[in-house]
C-alpha positions in Angstrom: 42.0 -19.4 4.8 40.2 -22.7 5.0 37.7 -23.0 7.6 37.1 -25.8 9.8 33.7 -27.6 9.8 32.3 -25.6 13.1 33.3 -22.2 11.0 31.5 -23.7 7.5 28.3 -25.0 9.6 28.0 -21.2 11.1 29.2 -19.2 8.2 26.4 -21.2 6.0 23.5 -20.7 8.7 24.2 -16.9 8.7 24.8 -17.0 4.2 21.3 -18.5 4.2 19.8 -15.5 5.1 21.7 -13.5 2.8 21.1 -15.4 -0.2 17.5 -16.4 0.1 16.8 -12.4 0.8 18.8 -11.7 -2.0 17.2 -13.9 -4.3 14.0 -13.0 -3.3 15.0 -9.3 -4.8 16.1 -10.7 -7.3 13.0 -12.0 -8.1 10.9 -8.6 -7.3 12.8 -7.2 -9.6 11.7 -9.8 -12.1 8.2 -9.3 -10.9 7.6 -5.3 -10.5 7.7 -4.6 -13.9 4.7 -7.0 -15.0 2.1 -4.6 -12.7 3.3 -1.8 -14.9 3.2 -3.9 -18.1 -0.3 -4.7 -17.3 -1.4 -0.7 -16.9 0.5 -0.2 -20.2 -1.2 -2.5 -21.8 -4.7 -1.3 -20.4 -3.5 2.0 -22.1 -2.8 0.6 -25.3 -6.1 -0.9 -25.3 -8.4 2.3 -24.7 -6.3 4.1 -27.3 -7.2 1.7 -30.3 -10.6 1.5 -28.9 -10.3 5.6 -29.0 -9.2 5.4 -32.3 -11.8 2.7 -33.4 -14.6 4.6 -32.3 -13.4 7.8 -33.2 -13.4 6.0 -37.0 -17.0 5.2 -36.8 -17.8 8.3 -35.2 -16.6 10.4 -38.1 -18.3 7.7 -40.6 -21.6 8.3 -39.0 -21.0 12.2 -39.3 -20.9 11.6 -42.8 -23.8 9.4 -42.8 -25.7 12.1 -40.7 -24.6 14.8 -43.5 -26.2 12.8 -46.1 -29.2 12.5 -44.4 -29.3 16.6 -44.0 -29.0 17.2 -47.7 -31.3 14.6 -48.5 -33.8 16.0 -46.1 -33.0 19.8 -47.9 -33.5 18.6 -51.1 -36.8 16.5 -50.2 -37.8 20.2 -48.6 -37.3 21.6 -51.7 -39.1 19.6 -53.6 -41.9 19.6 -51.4 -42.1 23.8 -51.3 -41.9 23.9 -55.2 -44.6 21.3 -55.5 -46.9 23.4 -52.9 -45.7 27.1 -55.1 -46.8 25.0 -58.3 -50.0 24.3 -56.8 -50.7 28.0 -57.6 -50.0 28.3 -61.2 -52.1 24.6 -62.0 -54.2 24.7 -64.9 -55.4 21.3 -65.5 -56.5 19.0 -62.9 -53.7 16.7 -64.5 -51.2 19.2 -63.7 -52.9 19.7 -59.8 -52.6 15.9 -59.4 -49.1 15.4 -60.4 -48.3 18.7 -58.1 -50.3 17.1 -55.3 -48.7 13.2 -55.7 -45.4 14.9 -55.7 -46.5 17.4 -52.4 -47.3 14.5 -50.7 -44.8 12.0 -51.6 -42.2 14.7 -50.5 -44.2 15.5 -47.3 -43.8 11.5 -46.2 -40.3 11.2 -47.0 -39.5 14.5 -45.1 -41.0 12.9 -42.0 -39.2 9.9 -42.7 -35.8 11.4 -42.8 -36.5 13.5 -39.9 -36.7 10.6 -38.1 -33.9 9.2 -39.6 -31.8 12.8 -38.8 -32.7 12.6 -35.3 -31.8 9.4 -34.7 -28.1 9.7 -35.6 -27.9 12.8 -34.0 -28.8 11.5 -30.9 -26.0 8.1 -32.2 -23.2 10.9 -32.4 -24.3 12.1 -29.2 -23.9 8.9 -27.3 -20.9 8.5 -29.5 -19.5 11.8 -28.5 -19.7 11.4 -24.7 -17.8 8.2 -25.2 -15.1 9.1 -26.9 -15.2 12.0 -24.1 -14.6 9.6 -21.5 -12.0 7.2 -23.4 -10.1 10.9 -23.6 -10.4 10.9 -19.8 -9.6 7.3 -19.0 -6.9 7.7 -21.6 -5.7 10.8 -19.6 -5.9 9.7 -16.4 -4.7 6.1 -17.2 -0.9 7.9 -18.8 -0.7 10.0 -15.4 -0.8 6.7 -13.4 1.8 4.8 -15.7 3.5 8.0 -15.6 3.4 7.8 -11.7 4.0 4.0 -11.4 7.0 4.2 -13.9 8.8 6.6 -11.5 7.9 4.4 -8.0 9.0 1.6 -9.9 12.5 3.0 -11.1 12.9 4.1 -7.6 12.1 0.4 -6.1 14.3 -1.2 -8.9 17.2 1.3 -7.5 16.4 0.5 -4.5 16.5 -3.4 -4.7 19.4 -3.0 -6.8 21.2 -1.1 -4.0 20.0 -3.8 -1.4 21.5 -6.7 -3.9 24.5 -5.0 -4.0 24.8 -4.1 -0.4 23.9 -8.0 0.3 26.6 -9.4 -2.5 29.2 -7.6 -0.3 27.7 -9.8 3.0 27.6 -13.0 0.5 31.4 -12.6 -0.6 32.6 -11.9 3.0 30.9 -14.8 4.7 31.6 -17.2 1.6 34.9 -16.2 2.2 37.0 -19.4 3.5 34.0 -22.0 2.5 35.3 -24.3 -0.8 33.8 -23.3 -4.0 31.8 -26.4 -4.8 29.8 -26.5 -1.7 29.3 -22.8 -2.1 27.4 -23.5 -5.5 25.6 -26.4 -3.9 24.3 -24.4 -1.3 23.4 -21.7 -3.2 21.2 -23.7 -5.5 19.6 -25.3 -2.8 18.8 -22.1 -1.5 17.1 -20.2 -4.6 15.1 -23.6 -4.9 13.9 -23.9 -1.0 15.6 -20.6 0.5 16.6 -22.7 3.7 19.4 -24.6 2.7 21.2 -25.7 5.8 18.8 -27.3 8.5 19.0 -29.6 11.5 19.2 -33.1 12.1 17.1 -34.0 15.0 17.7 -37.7 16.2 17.4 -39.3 12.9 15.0 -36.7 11.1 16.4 -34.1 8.8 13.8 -31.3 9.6 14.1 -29.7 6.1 11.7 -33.0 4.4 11.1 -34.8 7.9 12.3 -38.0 6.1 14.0 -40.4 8.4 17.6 -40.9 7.3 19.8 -44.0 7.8 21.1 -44.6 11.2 25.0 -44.8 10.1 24.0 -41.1 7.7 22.7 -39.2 10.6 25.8 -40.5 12.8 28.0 -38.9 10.6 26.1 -35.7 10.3 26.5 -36.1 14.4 30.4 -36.4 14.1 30.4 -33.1 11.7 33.7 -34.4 10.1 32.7 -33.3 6.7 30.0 -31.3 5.2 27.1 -33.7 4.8 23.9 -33.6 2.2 20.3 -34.8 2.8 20.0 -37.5 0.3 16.3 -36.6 0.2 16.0 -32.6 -0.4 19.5 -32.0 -0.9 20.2 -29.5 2.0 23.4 -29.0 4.2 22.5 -31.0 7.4 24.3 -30.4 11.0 23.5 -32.4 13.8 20.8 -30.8 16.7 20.1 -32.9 19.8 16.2 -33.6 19.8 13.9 -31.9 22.0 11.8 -35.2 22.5 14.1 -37.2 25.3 13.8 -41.0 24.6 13.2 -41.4 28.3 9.9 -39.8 27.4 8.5 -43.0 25.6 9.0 -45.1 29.1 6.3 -45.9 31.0 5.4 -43.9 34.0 5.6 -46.4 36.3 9.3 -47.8 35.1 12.0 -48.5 37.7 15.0 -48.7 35.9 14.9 -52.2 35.7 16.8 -53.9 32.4 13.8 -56.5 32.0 12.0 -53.9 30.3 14.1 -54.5 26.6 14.7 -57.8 25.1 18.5 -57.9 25.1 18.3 -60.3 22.3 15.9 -57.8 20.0 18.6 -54.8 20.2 21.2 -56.9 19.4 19.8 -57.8 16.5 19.2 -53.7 15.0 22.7 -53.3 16.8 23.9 -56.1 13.5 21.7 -54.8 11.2 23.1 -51.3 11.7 26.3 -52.7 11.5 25.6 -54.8 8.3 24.0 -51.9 6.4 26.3 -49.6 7.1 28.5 -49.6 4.7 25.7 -49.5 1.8 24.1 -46.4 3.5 27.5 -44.4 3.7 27.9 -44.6 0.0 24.5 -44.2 -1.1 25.0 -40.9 1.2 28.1 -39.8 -0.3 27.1 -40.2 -3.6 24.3 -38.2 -3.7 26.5 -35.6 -1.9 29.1 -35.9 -4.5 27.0 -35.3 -7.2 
């Protein structure tokens, strides 16, 4: 059944509330995923740089094992110079023995050096992939953890929607369909889409509408549109009492306006009427 205007004006303030909370789960639900997308890819990241190290890790080990059977071999040499030494005949033969001790002696110490210095790389190396493995570890627990509180938040704001569709069809019930899908566009741009109309101000945009526009919103014959920010509009009497503007010391007395003055907006209201009506009802047509 049809509602009449009083019935739409307080069906739509109570609907606001429905649709702007359920548009604003609709838009956490959007939303809660992107945290957990942002810790998944945080996990993606420490695994290739896990896997990237772990490369040059391994290539060092073989550059470290090089190193070792150079160094053996250089040891070798050095001991079988040193045993020859011995068994020298000639002083030709003791120099040769002795270039080739020494020579083997200096790249020992070289490659001792060299040894200890990648050991100590494949140490530093070792602790770090050591603590990707725990970042990694403890980074899959807490996506683990956030993917079931968000699975249970996504139920629950998809039980809420629900729960608040149910509200939406019963109080939409009665209200024609087109200003239903008015409203609730207005309302998942702004999420107040039915506000007062206080003297002449719509106090949605606090624009100052036309003076025959706000009339009509006053005579609540029809459903009426801001021309401005596009929401419902029903009439409120102002706070602010025009007597308020008087002058304290004011008797009453009619001198105070010049009767000619207000005749003249009284004509201009009159004579621009007509033009303000249907710029009104276009834009609330459209």
């Amino acid at each position: 059944m049809q509602k009449n205007m009083t019935e739409t004006l307080e069906s739509l303030k109570k609907l606001q509330d429905v649709l702007a909370e359920k548009y604003d789960l609709e838009v956490k639900i959007e939303d809660l995923p992107k945290s957990l997308d942002g810790s998944k890819e945080g996990l993606e990241r420490f695994k290739k740089e896990y896997l990237q190290l772990n490369d040059t890790y391994e290539a060092e080990k073989e550059k470290r094992d090089s190193v070792k059977e150079e160094l053996d071999q250089t040891v070798k040499n050095r001991e079988e110079g040193e045993k020859g030494m011995d068994a020298a005949q000639t002083h030709r033969e003791y120099e040769v023995l002795e270039k080739q001790i020494s020579e083997a002696a200096a790249k020992e110490d070289e490659l001792r050096k060299e040894l200890q210095a990648e050991e100590h790389k494949l140490s530093e190396m070792s602790s770090s992939l050591k603590d990707l493995e725990d970042l990694i570890a403890s980074t899959e627990s807490e996506v683990n953890s956030s993917e079931q509180n968000l699975n249970k938040q996504l139920d629950d704001c998809s039980s809420s929607i629900a729960s608040l569709t149910k509200k939406e069809e019963k109080m939409s019930d009665g209200i024609d369909s087109e200003t239903l899908i008015k409203f609730q566009r207005i309302i998942r741009r702004n999420r107040k889409g039915i506000v007062a109309v206080k003297g002449k101000v719509c106090d949605g945009c606090h624009m100052i509408l036309p003076a025959q526009f706000a009339n009509e919103v006053r005579q609540g014959d029809k459903i009426m549109f801001c021309p401005y920010c596009s929401r419902i509009l029903f009439y409120e009497e102002s706070a602010v009492s025009y007597s308020s503007f008087l002058p304290e010391d004011y008797d009453g007395s009619d001198d105070l306006y010049d009767e000619d003055l207000l005749k003249d907006e009284d004509d201009y209201d009159a004579e621009n009427a007509d033009e303000e009506k249907a710029s009104s009802d276009d834009y609330a047509n459209e």
